[in-house]
C-alpha positions in Angstrom: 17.7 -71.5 12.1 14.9 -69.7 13.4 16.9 -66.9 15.2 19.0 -66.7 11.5 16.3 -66.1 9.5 15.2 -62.9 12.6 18.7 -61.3 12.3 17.8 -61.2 8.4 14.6 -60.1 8.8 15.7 -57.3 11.4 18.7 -56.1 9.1 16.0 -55.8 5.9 13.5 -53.6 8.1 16.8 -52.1 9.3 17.7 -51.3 5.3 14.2 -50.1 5.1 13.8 -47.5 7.3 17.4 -46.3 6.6 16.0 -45.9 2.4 12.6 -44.2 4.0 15.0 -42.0 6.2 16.8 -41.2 3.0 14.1 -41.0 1.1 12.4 -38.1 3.7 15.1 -36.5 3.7 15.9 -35.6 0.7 11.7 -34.9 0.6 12.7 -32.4 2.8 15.6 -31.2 1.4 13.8 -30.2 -2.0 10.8 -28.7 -0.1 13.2 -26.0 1.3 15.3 -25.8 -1.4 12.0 -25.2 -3.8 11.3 -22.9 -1.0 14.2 -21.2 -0.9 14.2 -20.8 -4.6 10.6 -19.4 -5.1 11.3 -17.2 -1.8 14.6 -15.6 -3.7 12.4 -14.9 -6.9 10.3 -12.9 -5.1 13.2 -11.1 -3.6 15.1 -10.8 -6.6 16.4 -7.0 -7.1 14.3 -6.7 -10.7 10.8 -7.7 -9.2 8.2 -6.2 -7.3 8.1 -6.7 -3.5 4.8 -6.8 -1.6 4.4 -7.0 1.7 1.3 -6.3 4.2 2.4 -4.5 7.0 -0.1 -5.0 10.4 0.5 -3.3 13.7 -1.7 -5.0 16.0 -2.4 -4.1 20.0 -2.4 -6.3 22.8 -6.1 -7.7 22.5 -5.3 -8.8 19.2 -7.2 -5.7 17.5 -5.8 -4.4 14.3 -4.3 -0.5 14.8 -3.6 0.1 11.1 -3.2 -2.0 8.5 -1.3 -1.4 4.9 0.1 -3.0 1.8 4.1 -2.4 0.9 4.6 -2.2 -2.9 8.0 -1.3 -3.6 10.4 -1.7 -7.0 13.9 -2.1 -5.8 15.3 -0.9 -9.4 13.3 2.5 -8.8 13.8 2.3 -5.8 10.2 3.4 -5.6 7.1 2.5 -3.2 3.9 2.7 -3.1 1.7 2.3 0.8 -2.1 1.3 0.4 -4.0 2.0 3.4 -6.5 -0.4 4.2 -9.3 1.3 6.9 -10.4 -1.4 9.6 -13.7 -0.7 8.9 -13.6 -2.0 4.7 -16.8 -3.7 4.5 -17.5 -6.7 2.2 -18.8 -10.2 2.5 -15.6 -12.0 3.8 -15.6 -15.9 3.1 -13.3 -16.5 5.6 -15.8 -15.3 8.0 -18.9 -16.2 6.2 -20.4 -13.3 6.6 -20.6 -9.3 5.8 -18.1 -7.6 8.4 -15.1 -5.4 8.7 -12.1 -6.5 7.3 -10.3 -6.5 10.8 -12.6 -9.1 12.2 -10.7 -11.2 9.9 -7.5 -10.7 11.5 -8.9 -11.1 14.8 -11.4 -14.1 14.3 -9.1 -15.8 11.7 -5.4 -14.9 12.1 -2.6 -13.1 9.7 -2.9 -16.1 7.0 -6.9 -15.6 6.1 -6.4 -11.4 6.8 -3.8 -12.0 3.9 -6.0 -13.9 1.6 -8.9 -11.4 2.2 -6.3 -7.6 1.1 -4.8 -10.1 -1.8 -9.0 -10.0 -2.9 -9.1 -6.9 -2.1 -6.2 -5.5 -4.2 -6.3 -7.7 -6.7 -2.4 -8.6 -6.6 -0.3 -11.2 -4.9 0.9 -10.5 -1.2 3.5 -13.0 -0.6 5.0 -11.3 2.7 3.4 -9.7 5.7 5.4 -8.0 9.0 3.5 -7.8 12.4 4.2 -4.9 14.7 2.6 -5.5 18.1 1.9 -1.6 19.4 4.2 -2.5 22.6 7.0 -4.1 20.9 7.0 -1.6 18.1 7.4 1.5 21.0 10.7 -0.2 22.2 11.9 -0.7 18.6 10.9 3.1 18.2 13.1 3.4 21.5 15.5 1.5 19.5 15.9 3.5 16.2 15.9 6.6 18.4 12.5 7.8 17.7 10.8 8.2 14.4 10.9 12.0 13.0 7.3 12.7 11.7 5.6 16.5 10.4 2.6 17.3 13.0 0.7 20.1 11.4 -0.7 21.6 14.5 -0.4 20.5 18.5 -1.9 17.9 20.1 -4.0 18.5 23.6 -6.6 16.3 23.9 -7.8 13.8 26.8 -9.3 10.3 25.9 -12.5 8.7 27.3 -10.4 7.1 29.8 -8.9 10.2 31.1 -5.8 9.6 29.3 -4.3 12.9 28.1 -2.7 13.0 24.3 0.2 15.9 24.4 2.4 16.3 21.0 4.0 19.2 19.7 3.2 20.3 16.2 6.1 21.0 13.2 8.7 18.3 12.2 9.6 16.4 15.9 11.2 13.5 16.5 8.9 11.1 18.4 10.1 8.8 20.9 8.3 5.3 21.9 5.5 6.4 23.9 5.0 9.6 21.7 4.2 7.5 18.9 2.0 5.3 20.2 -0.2 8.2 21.8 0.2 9.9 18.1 -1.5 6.9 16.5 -4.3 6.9 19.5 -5.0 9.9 20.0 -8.7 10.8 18.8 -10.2 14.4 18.3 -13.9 14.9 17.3 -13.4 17.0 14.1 -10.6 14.6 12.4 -11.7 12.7 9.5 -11.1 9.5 8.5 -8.8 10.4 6.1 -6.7 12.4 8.8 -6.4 9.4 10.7 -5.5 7.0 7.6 -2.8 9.8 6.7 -1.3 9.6 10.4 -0.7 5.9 10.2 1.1 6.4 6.6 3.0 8.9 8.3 4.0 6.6 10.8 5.3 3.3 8.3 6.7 6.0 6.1 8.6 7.5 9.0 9.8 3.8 9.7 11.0 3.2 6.4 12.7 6.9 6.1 14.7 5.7 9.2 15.8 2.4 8.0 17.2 4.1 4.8 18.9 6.8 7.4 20.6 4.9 9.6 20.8 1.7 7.4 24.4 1.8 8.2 24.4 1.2 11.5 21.2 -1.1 11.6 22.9 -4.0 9.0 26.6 -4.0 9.7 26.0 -4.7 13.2 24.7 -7.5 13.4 23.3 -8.1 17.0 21.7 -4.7 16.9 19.7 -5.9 13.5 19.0 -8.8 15.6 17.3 -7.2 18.4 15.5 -5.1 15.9 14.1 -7.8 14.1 13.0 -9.9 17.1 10.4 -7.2 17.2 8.8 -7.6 14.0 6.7 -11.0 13.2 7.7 -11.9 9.7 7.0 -15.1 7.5 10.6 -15.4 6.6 13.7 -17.1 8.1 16.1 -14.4 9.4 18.6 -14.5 6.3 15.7 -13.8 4.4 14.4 -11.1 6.4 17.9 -9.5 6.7 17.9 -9.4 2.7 13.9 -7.5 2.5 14.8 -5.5 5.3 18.4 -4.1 3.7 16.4 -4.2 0.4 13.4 -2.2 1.0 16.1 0.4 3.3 17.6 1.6 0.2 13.8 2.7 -0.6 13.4 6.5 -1.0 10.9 7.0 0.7 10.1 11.1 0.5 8.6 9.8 -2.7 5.7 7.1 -1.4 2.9 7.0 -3.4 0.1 7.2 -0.9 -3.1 5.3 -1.3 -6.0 4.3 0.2 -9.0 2.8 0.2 -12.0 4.9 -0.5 -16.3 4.5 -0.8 -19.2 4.5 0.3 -20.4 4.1 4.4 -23.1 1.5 5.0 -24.4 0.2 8.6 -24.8 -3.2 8.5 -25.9 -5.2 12.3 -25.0 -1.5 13.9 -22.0 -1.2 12.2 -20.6 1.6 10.1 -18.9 0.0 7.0 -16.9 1.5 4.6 -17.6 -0.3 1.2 -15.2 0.2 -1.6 -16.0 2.1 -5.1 -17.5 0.2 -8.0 -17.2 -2.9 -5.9 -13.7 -2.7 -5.2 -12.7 -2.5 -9.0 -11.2 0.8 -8.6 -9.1 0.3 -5.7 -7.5 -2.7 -7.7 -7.0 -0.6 -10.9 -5.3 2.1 -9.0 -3.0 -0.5 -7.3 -2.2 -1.5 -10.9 -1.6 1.7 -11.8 0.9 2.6 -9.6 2.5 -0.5 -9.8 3.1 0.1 -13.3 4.3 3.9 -12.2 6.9 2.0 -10.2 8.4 -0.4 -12.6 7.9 2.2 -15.7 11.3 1.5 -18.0 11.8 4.9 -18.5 11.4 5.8 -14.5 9.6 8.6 -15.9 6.0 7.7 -14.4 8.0 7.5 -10.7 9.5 10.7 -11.2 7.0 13.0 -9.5 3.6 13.7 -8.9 1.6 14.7 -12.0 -1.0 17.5 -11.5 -4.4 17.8 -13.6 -7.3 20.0 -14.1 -10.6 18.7 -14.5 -13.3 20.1 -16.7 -17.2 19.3 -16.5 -18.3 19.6 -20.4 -21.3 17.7 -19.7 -25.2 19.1 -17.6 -24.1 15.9 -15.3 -24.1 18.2 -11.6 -20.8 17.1 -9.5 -18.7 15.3 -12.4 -15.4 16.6 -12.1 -15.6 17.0 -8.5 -16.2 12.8 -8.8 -13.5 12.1 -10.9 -11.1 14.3 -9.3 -11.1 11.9 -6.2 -10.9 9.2 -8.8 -7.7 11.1 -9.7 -6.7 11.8 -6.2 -7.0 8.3 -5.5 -5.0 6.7 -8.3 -1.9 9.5 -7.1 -2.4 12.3 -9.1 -2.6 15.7 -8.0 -5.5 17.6 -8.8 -5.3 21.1 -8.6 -9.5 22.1 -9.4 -12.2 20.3 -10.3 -14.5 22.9 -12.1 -16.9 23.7 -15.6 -15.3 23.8 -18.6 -16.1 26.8 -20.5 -19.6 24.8 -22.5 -21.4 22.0 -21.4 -22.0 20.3 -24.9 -18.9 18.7 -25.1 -19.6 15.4 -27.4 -16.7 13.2 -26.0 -13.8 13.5 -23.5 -10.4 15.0 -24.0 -7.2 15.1 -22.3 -4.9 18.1 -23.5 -1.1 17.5 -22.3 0.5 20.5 -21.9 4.4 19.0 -21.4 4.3 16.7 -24.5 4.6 13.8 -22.7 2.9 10.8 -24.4 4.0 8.3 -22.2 2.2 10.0 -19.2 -0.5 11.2 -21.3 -1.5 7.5 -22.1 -1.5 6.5 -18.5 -3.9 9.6 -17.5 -6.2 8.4 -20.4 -5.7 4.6 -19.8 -7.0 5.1 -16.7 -10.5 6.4 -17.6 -10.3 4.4 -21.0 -9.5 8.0 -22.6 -7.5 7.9 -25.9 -8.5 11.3 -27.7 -5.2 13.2 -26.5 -4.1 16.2 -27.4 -0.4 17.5 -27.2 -0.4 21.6 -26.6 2.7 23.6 -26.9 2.6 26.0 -23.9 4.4 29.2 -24.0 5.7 28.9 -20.1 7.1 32.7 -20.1 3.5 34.3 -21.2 2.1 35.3 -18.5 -1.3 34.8 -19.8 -0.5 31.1 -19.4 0.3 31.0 -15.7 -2.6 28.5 -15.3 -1.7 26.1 -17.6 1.8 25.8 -16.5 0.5 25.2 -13.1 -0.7 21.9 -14.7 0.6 19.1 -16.4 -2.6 17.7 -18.3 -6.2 19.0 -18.5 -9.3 16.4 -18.7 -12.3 17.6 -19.9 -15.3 15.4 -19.7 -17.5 15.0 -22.4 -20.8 13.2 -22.9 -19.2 9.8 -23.6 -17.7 9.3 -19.9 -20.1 7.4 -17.5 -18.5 8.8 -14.5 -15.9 6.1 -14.7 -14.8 5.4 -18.2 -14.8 6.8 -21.7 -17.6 4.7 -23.5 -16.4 3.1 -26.9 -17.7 5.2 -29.4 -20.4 3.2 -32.1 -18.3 4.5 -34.6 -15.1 2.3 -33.8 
């Protein structure tokens, strides 16, 4: 009786782990489905693709760091530099630091968390390129070609010397790691942000080249990937990859991050304008360049003239990096023929509203003015040079347009 009443008790725990099996599995099940589902959204050919892209060394130190923004209708990007040395107070660290401390102290996950802050937009995707794996997959690709503006002969603390040839070369593995170490006193910053764009851009610009060869073969897109970390199964990573190939990438959109240098504990950090609120309004911007319905904004680069009609010493020199940063071209910065000018204007000389009202949005501008040009007139020469002049009245702060009383 007793030995009955086991067997049932053994074949109802028996049912009950069978239902908790079940009951897991299908737990599971939805978790990678929902996954799955929320992962092809974000890789859906209409929407916006970001990924951060981190080449890191052998220490764990980050090389260069950027931020992928790319429209797969356009088949426009934008590449946001972020300098190692962006200051701020970092809650992943709990304290004021550089921005790649976090990547080293914290790992990829927090380092993501900290450039989605930064930017001010979502960054679901990230690829890691370790320096050594990323000269084999250079190797791989059969170098990456990149424009060197003048020859490279320079020796590094360690006695290691730095030899590149200048003009458009194609760079094998080793060449392009010694062409993102390489160090010479009179390089600025800004010369060494523009060498690591050159570098993903130079990635991308082969993936699109020889995306032929690269995704029909299968075990060569398999050795190639190996090489990159990425938070994606390998389907998935097949599909950005192919995706973000098809980029054309002679027209990036270059950005970067720029401000003000502070030395906090004996450290030189760079500390982002108006608290990092411009950096994230000129990551908007261009995203909205990108995905502009009438692909006109993604069409080129814009160029503007910038007027000082106020006493204010240094205005449109300012706002012409403001301009600069936000991926204009700005072709001078000088006074505008008075210095009473009561409020801000923005004169488009190609009759292009849609533009115009982005150049204005941007400093909170709306008094635009549409001027016919007379391109054959030689006494115009300047003005076709340009496609919109600001000038600055009394009413901008340095940053915006202020709202007139009036309104």
């Amino acid at each position: 009786m007793r030995s009955h009443k086991l067997r049932d008790e053994q074949k109802g725990t028996f049912f009950l782990l069978i239902i908790l099996f079940i009951i897991i599995a299908v737990s599971v099940f939805m978790i990678i489905a929902l996954r799955t589902d929320a992962i092809g959204e974000k890789l859906a050919g209409d929407q916006v693709i970001r990924v951060l892209n981190v080449m890191d060394d052998k220490e764990g130190n980050v090389v260069f760091a950027n931020v992928l923004i790319y429209y797969p209708v356009s088949k426009k990007a934008a590449s946001v530099n972020i300098p190692g040395n962006t200051g701020a107070i970092y809650q992943s660290l709990g304290r004021v630091d550089r921005i790649d401390v976090v990547y080293k102290e914290k790992g990829i996950e927090a380092f993501r968390k900290e450039v989605e802050k930064l930017l001010g937009c979502n960054i679901p995707f990230y690829m890691i390129y370790n320096m050594e794996k990323f000269v084999y997959l250079t190797d791989l690709l059969n170098g990456l070609r990149i424009f060197i503006p003048s020859p490279v002969d320079t020796v590094s603390e360690n006695g290691e010397r730095w030899l590149l040839p200048s003009g458009a070369v194609n760079l094998d593995g080793d060449k392009i790691s010694a062409y993102l170490s390489y160090h010479i006193e009179d390089e600025t910053a800004a010369d060494v942000q523009d060498r690591y764009q050159n570098v993903i851009t130079a990635f991308y610009s082969t993936l699109h080249d020889k995306r032929g060869i690269i995704f029909s073969r299968k075990k060569f897109f398999n050795k190639i990937s190996s090489l990159i970390k990425v938070n994606l199964d390998k389907d998935d990573v097949y599909r950005m990859l192919n995706m973000i190939s098809e980029m054309d990438a002679e027209t990036i959109i270059r950005q970067t991050i720029t401000g003000g240098i502070r030395v906090v504990d004996a450290k030189r950090l760079l500390f982002p304008l108006n608290n990092g609120d411009f950096i994230k309004e000129a990551v908007k911007q261009s995203t909205n360049m990108l995905i502009s319905t009438s692909g006109t904004y993604a069409s080129r680069v814009y160029v503007l003239e910038i007027k000082n009609g106020t006493t204010v010493q240094g205005l449109a020199h300012n706002t012409s990096i403001l301009f600069q940063n936000a991926s204009y071209d700005v072709l001078s910065a000088v006074n505008a023929d008075s210095n009473d000018y009561e409020k801000t204007v923005i004169i488009d000389h190609i009759g292009n509203k849609e533009i115009a009202g982005m150049v204005g949005e941007f400093i909170h501008c709306t008094n635009i003015v549409e001027e016919e040009v007379d391109l054959s007139g030689p006494e115009n020469d300047t003005a076709a040079d340009v496609d919109f002049t600001i000038i600055l009245g009394k009413d901008f702060d340095g940053r915006y347009v202020r709202a007139s009383r009036n309104n």
